[in-house]
BATI-467537 format. One line per 3 residues: number of its first residue (from 1); their letters; for each residue x, y, z of C-alpha. Coordinates in steps of 0.5 Angstrom, whole numbers. Layout:
NUM) a) X:Y:Z | ...;
This chain:
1) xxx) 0:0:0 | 2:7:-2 | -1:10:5;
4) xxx) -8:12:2 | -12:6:3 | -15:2:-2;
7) xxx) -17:6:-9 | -22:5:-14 | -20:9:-21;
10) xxx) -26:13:-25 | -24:13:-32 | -23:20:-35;
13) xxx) -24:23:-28 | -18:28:-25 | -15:28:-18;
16) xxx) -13:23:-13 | -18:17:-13 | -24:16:-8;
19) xxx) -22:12:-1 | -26:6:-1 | -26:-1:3;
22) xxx) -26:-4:-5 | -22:-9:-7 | -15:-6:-9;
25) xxx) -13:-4:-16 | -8:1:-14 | -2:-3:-11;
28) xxx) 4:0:-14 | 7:7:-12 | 10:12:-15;
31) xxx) 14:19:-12 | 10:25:-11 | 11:33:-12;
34) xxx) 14:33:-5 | 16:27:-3 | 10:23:-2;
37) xxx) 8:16:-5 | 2:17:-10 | -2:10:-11;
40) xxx) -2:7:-18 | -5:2:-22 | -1:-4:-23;
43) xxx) -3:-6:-32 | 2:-11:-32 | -3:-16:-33;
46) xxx) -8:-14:-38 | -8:-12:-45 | -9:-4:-44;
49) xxx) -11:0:-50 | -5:4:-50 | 3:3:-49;
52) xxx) 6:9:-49 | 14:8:-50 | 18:14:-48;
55) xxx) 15:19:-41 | 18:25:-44 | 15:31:-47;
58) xxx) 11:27:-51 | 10:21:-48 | 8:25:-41;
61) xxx) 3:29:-46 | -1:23:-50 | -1:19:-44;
64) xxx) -4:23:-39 | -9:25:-45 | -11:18:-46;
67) xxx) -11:16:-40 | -16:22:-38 | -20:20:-43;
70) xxx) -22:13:-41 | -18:9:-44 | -13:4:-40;
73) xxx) -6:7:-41 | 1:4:-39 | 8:9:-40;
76) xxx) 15:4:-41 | 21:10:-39 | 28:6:-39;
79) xxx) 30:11:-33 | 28:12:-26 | 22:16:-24;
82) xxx) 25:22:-20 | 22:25:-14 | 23:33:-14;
85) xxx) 25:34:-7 | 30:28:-6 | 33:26:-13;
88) xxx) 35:33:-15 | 41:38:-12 | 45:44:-14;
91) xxx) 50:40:-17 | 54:39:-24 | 56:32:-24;
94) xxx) 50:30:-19 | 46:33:-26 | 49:28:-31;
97) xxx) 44:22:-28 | 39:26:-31 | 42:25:-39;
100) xxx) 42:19:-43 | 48:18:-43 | 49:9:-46;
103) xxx) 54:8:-51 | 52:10:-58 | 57:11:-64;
106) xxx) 57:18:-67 | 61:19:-74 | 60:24:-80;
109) xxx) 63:29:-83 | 61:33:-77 | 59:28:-72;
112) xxx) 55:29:-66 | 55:30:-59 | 50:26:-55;
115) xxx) 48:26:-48 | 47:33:-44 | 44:38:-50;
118) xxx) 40:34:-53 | 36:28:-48 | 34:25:-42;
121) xxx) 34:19:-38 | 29:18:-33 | 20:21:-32;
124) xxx) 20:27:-35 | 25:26:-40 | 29:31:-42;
127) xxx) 25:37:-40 | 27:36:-33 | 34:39:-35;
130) xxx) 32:42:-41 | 33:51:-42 | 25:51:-40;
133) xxx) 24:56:-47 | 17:54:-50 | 18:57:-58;
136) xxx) 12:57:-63 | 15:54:-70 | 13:61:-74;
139) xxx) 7:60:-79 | 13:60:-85 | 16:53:-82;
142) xxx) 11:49:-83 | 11:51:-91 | 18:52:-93;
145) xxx) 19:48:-99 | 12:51:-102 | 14:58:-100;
148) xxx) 22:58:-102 | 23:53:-106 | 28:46:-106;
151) xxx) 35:47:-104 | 40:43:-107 | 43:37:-103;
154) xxx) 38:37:-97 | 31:34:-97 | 26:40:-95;
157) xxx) 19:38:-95 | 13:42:-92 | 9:40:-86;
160) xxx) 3:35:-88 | -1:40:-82 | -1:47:-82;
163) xxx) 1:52:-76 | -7:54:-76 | -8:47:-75;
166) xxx) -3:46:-69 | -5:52:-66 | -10:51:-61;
169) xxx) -6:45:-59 | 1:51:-57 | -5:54:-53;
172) xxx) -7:49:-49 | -1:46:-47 | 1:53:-45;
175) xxx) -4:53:-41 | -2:46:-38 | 5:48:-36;
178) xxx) 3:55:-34 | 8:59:-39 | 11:65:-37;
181) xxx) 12:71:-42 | 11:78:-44 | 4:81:-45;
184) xxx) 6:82:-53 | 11:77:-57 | 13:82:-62;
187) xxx) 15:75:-68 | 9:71:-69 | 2:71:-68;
190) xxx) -2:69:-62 | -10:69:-59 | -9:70:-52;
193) xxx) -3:73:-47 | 2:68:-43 | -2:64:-37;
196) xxx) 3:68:-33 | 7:74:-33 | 14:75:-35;
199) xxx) 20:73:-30 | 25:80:-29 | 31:79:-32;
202) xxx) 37:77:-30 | 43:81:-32 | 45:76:-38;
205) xxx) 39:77:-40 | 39:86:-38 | 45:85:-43;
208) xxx) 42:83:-50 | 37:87:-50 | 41:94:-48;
211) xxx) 45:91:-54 | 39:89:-59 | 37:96:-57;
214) xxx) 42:100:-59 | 43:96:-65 | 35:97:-67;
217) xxx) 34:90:-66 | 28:88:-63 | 29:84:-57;
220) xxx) 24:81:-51 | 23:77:-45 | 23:68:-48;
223) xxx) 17:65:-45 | 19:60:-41 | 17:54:-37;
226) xxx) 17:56:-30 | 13:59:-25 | 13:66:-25;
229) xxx) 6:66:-20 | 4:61:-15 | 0:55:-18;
232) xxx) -4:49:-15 | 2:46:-11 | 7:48:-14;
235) xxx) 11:56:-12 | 14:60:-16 | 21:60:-19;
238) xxx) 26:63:-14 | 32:64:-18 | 37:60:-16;
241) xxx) 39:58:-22 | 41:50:-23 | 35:49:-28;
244) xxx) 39:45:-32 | 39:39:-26 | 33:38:-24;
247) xxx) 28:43:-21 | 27:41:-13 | 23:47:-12;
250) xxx) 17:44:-17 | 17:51:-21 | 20:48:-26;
253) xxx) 14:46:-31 | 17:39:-34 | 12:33:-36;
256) xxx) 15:30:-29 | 10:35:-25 | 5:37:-30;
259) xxx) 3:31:-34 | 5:25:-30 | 1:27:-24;
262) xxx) -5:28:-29 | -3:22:-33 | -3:17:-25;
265) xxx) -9:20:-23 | -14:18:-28 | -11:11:-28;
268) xxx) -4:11:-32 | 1:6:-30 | 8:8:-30;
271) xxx) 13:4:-31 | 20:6:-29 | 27:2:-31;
274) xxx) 23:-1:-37 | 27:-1:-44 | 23:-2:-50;
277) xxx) 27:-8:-54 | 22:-9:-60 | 15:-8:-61;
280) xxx) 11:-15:-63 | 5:-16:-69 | 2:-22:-70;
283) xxx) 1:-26:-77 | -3:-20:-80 | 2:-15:-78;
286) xxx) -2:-12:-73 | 1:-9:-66 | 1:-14:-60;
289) xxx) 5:-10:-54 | 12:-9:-53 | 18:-13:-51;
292) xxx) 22:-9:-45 | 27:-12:-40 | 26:-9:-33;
295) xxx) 31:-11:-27 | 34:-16:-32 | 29:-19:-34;
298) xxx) 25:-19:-41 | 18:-18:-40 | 12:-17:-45;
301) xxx) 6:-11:-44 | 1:-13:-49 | -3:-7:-52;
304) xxx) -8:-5:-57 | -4:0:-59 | 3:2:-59;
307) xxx) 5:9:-58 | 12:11:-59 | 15:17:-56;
310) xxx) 23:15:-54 | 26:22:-58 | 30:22:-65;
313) xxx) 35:17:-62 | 31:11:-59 | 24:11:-63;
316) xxx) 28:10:-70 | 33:4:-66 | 26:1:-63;
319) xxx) 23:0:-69 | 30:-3:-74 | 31:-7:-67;
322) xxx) 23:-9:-68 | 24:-12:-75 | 22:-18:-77;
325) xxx) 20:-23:-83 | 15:-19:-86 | 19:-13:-84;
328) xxx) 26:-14:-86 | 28:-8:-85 | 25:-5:-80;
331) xxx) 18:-3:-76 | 15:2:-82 | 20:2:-86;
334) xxx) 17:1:-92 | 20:8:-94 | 27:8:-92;
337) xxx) 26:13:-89 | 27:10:-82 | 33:14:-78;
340) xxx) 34:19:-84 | 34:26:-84 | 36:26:-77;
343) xxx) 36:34:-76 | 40:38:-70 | 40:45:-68;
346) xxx) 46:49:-70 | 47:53:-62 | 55:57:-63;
349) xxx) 55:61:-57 | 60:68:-56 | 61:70:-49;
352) xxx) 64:77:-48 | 66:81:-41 | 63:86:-38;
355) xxx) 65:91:-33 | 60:89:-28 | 58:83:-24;
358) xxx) 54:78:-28 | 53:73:-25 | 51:69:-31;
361) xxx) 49:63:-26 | 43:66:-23 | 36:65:-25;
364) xxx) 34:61:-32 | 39:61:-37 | 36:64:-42;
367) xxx) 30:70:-40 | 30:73:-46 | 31:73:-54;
370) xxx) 31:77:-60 | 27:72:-67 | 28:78:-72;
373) xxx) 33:73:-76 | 29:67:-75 | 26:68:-83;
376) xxx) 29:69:-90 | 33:75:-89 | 35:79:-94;
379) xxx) 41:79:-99 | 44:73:-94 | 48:67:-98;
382) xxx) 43:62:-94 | 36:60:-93 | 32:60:-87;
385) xxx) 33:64:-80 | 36:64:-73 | 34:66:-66;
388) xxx) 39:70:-61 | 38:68:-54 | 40:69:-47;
391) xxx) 45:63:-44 | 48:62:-37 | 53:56:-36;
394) xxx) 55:54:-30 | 63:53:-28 | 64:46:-30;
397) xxx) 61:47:-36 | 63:54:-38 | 71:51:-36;
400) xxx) 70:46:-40 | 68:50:-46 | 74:55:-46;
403) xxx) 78:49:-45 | 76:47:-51 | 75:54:-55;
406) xxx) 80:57:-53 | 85:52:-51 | 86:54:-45;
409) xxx) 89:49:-39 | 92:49:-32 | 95:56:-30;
412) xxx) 92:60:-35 | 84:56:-35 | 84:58:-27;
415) xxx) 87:65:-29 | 82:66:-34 | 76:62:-29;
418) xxx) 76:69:-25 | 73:73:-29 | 67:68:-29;
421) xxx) 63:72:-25 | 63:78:-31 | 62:74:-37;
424) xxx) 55:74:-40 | 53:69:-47 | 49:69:-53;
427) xxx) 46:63:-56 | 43:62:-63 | 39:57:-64;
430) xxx) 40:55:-72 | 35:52:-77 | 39:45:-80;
433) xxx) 37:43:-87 | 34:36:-86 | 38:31:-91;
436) xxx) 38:24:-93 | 45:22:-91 | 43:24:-84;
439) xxx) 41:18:-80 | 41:13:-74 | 42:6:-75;
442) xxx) 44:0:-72 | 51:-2:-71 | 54:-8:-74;
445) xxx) 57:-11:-68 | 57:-6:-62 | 51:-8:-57;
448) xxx) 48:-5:-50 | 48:-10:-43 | 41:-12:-46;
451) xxx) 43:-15:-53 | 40:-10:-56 | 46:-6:-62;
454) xxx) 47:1:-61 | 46:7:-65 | 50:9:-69;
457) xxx) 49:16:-71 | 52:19:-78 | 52:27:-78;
460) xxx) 55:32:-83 | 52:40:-83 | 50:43:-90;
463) xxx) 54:48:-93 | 47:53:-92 | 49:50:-85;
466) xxx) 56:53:-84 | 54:60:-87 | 48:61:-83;
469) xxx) 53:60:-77 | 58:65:-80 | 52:71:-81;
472) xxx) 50:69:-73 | 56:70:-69 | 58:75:-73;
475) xxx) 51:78:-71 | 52:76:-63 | 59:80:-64;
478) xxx) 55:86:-67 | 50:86:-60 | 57:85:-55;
481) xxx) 60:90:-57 | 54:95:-58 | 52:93:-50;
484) xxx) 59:94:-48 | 63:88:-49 | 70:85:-49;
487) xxx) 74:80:-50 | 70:76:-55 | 70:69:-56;
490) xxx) 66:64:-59 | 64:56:-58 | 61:51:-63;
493) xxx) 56:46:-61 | 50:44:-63 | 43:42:-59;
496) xxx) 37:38:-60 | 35:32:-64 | 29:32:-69;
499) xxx) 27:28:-75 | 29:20:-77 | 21:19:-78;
502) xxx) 19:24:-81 | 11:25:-82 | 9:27:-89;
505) xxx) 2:26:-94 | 4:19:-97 | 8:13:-95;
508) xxx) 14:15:-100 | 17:20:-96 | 16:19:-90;
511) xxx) 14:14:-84 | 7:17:-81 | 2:21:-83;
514) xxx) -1:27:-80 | -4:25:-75 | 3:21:-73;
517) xxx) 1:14:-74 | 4:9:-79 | 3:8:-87;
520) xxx) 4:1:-87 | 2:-1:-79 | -4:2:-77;
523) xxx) -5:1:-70 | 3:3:-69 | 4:11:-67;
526) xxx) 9:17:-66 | 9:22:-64 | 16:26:-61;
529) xxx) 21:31:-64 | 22:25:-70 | 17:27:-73;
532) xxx) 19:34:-75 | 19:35:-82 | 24:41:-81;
535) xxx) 28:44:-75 | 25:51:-76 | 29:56:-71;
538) xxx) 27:56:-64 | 27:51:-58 | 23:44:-60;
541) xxx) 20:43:-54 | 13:47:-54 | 11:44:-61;
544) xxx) 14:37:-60 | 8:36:-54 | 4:40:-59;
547) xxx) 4:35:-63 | 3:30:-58 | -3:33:-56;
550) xxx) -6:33:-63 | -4:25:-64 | -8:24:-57;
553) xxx) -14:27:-60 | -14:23:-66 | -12:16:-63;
556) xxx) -19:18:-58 | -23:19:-64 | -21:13:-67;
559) xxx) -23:9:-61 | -29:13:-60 | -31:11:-67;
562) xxx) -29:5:-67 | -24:6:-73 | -18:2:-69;
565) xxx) -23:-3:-68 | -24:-5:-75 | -18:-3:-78;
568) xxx) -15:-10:-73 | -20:-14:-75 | -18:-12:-82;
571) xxx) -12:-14:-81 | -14:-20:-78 | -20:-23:-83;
């Protein structure tokens, strides 16, 4: 027992379920908000309607949202579920549990980085160490190969959905998380103010846009997924800026506080330290459950539906790792298209120092932005744009990239360390041109402790790519110099993963529809930052739930019409 009697569970009904004498149906436990252990059905045993792979940003989404409708849900995530209150400290190396961190193989022309920028381990995914920054896709993103054309040696394709059709779903998960912002975004359009006013700038953020000021760019508070006022049980943000190690105040608003609790509540079992290995069908092709190792041992969820939400690393590696003899090469693969056109966002940043005291730790690391070059500018050599933000690395990782930018080690690194405390960053956030050469596979011959192989993921930038980098921190320099800046210097990296099963309007060229679910396996669906036909120019985050919550209202429904239902015993006759 959890310490709260015995449950009884009310489909689609939200809260904490009512006491009774019942036999128990809720004897599991899962950490709540503070500490507390929050009571949760055990669907071990049944075939539930769903089996959500991935408790991220889009699986915590199309979780909760089924399981709020009624329909008998369970979340596989690989790593730990985390309490608020004990698992997280004011820590760097602490920190690094929070990323998905197993082995995986990286080559290219430009290989890439995995780990702390780009995933995360564990419920909630990597919105419990993610910037917290909840950009739109603009209206332009979701059109770019009607509106400018195709680009020689990239694959740029338009969105099956249309902004207008995605836009009440930002709205409602704004609201969910309780988005901070200004009371007028100047880029974009928008129905509705934030939920919650904007934060107060921190002194990185004061920076960029007395720079931006002077240079006549415009510049403005980020909204951001953080408390700004009271809500519900959670406080506001009080600033102490270690939000890239897990909130232990709560008022961050990761899936881990927001769409778990809901998900728990109405019914969802989460089951934590659960790696998907395959995904199983029948003769006729039809999905049957999942195959995943826990605690050692290999264990099956049987499900009506498999929902895949395991980010553009592992949802790719499941579904080659899921191949059979009716599909060779792969779980909906019919395209080919499976782990290609992996995308990232080009993140080069430029620090400079300041005369005061900065203090670039303190309060979220990225409180305000500028978006004025997140569209096809004028005379530039590259297509498409790039976002300015405010960053605020901490001391490990701030040393570790002047180590490696600068070349700076022992006397001269702890020297050059002083300064720490009057250096402020700016960070872009660039649009990467999808291409079909860049993919994650298996690997050959290396396997995880499971037995499973290990991706293996091959990565080169677009010529497009470079040049937009080039114009960036050239801009970057431009508003450090403008706001007073010296010593100027900059570090490449790159952040996020989008694309490798990207949807489309036929099964050529891509691997799911527009409602996420797959051509060739119609009880199969996905929904995470794989989907993404294109990376667009600010944080994917908001529209990866976005689009969560838009593939959860499709799949109910289909069950509520009783499509899935017919399309099984199609497939079965």
């Amino acid at each position: 027992m959890c310490g709260y009697g015995r449950a009884v569970w009310t489909p689609g009904k939200r809260g904490r379920p009512a006491i009774t004498d019942d036999p128990d149906p809720w004897p599991l436990c899962a950490p709540g908000l503070n500490g507390e252990s929050v009571p949760m059905r055990d669907r071990s045993r049944e075939e539930v309607d769903a089996c959500v792979v991935g408790a991220g940003a889009a699986g915590g989404v199309v979780g909760a949202k089924l399981a709020e409708a009624g329909l008998s849900v369970v979340i596989l995530e690989a790593g730990p579920h985390w309490s608020p209150v004990r698992d997280f400290a004011s820590d760097e190396v602490d920190g690094r549990k929070l990323y998905w961190l197993d082995e995986r193989i990286t080559g290219g022309a430009d290989p890439l980085q995995l780990g702390e920028n780009n995933s995360g381990r564990g419920v909630g995914g990597g919105t419990v160490h993610y910037s917290m920054i909840k950009m739109r896709l603009q209206p332009h993103d979701f059109r770019r190969r009607t509106l400018h054309g195709a680009v020689p040696g990239a694959d740029v394709q338009d969105w099956p959905v249309s902004y207008e059709e995605l836009e009440p779903y930002y709205e409602e998960v704004e609201e969910a998380l309780q988005i901070a912002g200004p009371m007028r975004y100047p880029w974009g359009r928008r129905r509705h103010r934030f939920p919650q006013r904007e934060h107060r700038l921190n002194a990185t953020a004061e920076v960029l846009v007395r720079g931006c000021t002077r240079l006549g760019i415009t510049a403005a508070p980020a909204p951001v997924a953080t408390l700004s006022a009271p809500h519900g049980r959670r406080p506001p943000c009080v600033y102490r800026g270690f939000c890239h190690y897990g909130c232990s105040t709560n008022a961050k608003s990761s899936v881990l506080v927001t769409y778990i609790p809901r998900a728990i509540a109405a019914g969802a079992e989460v089951r934590a330290g659960a790696m998907a290995a395959r995904i199983e069908h029948d003769a006729a092709g039809r999905i049957t459950g999942v195959l995943h190792f826990r605690g050692g041992e290999a264990r099956f969820q049987r499900a009506r539906i498999v929902v895949v939400a395991g980010y553009s690393i592992e949802t790719p590696r499941l579904l080659l790792n899921s191949h059979s003899a009716r599909f060779p090469d792969g779980l909906a693969n019919a395209s080919g298209l499976v782990g290609r056109c992996l995308m990232v966002h080009t993140g080069e940043q430029v620090f400079a120092r300041y005369a005061e005291r900065i203090n670039q730790y303190k309060a979220p690391p990225g409180l305000a932005l500028t978006e004025d070059f997140n569209r096809e500018l004028p005379g530039a050599d590259f297509t498409s744009g790039y976002t300015i933000e405010c960053v605020g690395p901490h001391v490990g990782h701030y040393a570790a990239q002047m180590a490696a930018a600068r070349g700076l080690w022992g006397a001269r690194l702890r020297e050059a360390m002083l300064d720490y405390n009057h250096v402020a960053a700016f960070g872009m956030v660039g649009d990467v041109l999808p291409q079909r050469a860049n993919r994650m596979a298996l690997h050959a011959s290396e396997v995880d402790g499971n037995g499973l192989p290990v991706p293996h993921v091959v990565f080169g930038h677009h010529e497009n790519d470079h040049r937009l980098v080039r114009h960036a921190t050239a801009t970057m320099e431009r508003i450090h110099a403008a706001a007073g800046g010296t010593d100027l210097w900059a570090s490449g990296r790159t952040a996020h993963l989008m694309g490798g099963c990207r949807m489309g309007r036929d099964s050529v060229d891509a691997v799911v529809d527009r409602d996420g679910r797959a051509f060739t396996v119609p009880n199969l669906f996905i929904c995470d930052g794989s989907v993404f036909p294109g990376a667009g120019a600010g944080n994917p985050s908001l529209t990866i739930q976005a689009v969560a919550a838009r593939t959860a209202d499709r799949i109910i429904e289909m069950a509520r019409n009783g499509e899935l239902t017919r399309v099984a015993e199609r497939r079965s006759a």
